[in-house]
NURO-280642 format. One record per residue: x, y, z of N, C-alpha, C, O in turn; residue in one letter. Coordinates in steps of 0.001 Angstrom, whole numbers. Layout:
BEGIN
       n_X       n_Y       n_Z      ca_X      ca_Y      ca_Z       c_X       c_Y       c_Z       o_X       o_Y       o_Z   res
         X         Y         Z         X         Y         Z         X         Y         Z         X         Y         Z     a
...
This chain:
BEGIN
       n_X       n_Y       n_Z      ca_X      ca_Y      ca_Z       c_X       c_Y       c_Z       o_X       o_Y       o_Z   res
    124723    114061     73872    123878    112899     74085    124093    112347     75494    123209    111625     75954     x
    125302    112643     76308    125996    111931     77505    124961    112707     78604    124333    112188     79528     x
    124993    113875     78260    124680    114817     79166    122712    114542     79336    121951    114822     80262     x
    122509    114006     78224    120612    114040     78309    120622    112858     79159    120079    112660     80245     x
    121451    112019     78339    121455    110761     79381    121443    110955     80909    120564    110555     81673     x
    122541    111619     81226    122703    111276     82769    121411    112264     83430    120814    112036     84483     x
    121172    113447     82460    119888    114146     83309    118881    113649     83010    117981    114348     83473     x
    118315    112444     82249    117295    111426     82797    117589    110799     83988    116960    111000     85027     x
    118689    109914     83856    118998    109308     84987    118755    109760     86471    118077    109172     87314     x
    119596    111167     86634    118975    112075     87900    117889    112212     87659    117381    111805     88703     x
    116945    112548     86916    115565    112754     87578    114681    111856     87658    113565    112120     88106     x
    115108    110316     87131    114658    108902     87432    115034    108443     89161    114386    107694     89892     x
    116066    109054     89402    116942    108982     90515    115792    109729     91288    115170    108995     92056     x
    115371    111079     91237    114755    112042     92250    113464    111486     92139    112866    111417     93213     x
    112864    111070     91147    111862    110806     91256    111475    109371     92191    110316    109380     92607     x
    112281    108177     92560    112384    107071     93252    112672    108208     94621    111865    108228     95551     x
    113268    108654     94619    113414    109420     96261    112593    109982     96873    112520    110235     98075     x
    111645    110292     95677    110307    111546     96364    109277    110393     96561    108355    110575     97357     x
    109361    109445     96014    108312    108443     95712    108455    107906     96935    107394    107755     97541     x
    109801    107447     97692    109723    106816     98948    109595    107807    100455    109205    107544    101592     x
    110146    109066     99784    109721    110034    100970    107879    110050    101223    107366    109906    102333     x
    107124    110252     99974    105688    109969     99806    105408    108585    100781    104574    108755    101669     x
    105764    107821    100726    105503    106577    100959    105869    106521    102879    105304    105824    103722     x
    106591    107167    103002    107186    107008    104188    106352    108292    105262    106356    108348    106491     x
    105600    109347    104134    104752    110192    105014    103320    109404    105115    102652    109563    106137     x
    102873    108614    104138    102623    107721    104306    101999    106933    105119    100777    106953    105263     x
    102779    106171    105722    102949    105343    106742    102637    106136    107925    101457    106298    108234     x
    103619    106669    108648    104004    107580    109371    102316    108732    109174    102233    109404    110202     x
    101511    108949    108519     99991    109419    108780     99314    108020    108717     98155    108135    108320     x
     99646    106819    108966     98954    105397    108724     97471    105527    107895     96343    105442    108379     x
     97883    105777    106405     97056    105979    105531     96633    104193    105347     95495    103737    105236     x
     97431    103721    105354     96831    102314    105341     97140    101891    103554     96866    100782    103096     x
     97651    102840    102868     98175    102588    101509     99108    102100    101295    100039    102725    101803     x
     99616    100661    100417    100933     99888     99836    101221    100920     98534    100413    101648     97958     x
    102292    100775     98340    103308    101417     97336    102560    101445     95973    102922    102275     95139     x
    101385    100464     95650    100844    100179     94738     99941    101131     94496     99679    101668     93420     x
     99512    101299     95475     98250    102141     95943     98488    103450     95572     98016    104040     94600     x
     99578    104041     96771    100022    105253     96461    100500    105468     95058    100278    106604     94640     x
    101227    104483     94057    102020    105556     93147    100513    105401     91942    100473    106026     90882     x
     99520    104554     92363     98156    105168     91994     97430    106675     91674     96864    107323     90794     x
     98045    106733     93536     97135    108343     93683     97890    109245     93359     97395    110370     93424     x
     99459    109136     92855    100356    109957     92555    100315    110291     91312    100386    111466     90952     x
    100139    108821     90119     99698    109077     88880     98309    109899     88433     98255    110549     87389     x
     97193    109776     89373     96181    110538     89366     96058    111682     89815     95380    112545     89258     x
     96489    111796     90538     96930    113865     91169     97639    114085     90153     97405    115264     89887     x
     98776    113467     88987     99860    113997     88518     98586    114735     87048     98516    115864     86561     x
     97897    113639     86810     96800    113463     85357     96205    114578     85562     95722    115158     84590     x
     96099    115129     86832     94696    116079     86826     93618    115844     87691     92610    116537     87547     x
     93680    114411     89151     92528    114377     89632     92955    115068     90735     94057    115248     91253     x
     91544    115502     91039     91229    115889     92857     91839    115682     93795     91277    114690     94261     x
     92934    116022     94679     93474    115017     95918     92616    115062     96828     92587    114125     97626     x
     91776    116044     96950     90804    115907     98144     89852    115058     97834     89453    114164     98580     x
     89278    115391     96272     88217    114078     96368     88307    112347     96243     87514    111427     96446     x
     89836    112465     95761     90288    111217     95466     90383    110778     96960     89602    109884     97287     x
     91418    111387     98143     91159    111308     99318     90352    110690     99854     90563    109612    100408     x
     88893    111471     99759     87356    110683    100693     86925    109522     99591     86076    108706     99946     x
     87526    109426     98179     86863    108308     97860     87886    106797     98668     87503    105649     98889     x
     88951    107307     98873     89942    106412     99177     89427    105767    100752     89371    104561    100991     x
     89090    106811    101693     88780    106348    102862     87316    105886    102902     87017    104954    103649     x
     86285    106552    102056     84985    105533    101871     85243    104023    101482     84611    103122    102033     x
     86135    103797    100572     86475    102451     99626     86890    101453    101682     86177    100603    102216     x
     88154    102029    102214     88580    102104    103407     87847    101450    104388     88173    100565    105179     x
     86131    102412    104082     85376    102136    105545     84410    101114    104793     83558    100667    105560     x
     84339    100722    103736     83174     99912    103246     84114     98557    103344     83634     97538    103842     x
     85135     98576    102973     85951     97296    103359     86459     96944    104757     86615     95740    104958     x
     86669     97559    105495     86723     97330    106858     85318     96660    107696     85281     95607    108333     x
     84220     97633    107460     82594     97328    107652     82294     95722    106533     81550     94755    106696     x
     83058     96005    105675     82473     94173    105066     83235     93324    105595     82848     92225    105199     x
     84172     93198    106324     85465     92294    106987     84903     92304    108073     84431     91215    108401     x
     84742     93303    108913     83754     93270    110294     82565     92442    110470     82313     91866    111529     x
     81562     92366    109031     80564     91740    109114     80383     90375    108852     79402     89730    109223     x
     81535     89842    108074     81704     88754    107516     82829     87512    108516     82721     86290    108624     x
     83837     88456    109098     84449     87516    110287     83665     87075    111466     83721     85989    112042     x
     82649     88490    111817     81813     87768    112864     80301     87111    113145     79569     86909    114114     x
     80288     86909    111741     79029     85783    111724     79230     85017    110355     79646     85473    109290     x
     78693     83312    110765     79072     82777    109347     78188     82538    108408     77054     82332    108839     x
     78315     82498    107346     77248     82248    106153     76857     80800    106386     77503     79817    106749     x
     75141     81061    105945     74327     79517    106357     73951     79227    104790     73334     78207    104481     x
């Protein structure tokens, strides 16, 4: 029983390590994703989705919110 235990533990352990190495490639490609985000697209690549299509939906979502922040800081509602 000692032994299942601690080999959850390590792979609770590896799994927080890969999660911040993810996070830190991340950054470092300035995906523009919080931790929230990513262990999102991690649970969804893990389920079975697309990384490529999840990808362009991520940077469309990206450019439609950037383009509505753009449009909305520089002119004001009448």
């Amino acid at each position: 029983m000692r032994d299942s235990t601690m080999a959850m533990d390590n792979s609770v352990v590896n799994a927080k390590e890969t999660f911040q190495i993810l996070m830190e490639i991340s950054k470092l490609l300035n995906t523009g994703l919080d931790e929230t985000t990513l262990a999102l697209c991690v649970r969804l690549c893990e389920s079975g989705a697309n990384p490529e299509a999840l990808a362009k939906v991520i940077m469309e979502l990206q450019r439609v919110k950037k383009e509505e922040t753009g449009h909305t800081n520089g002119h004001r509602s009448q």
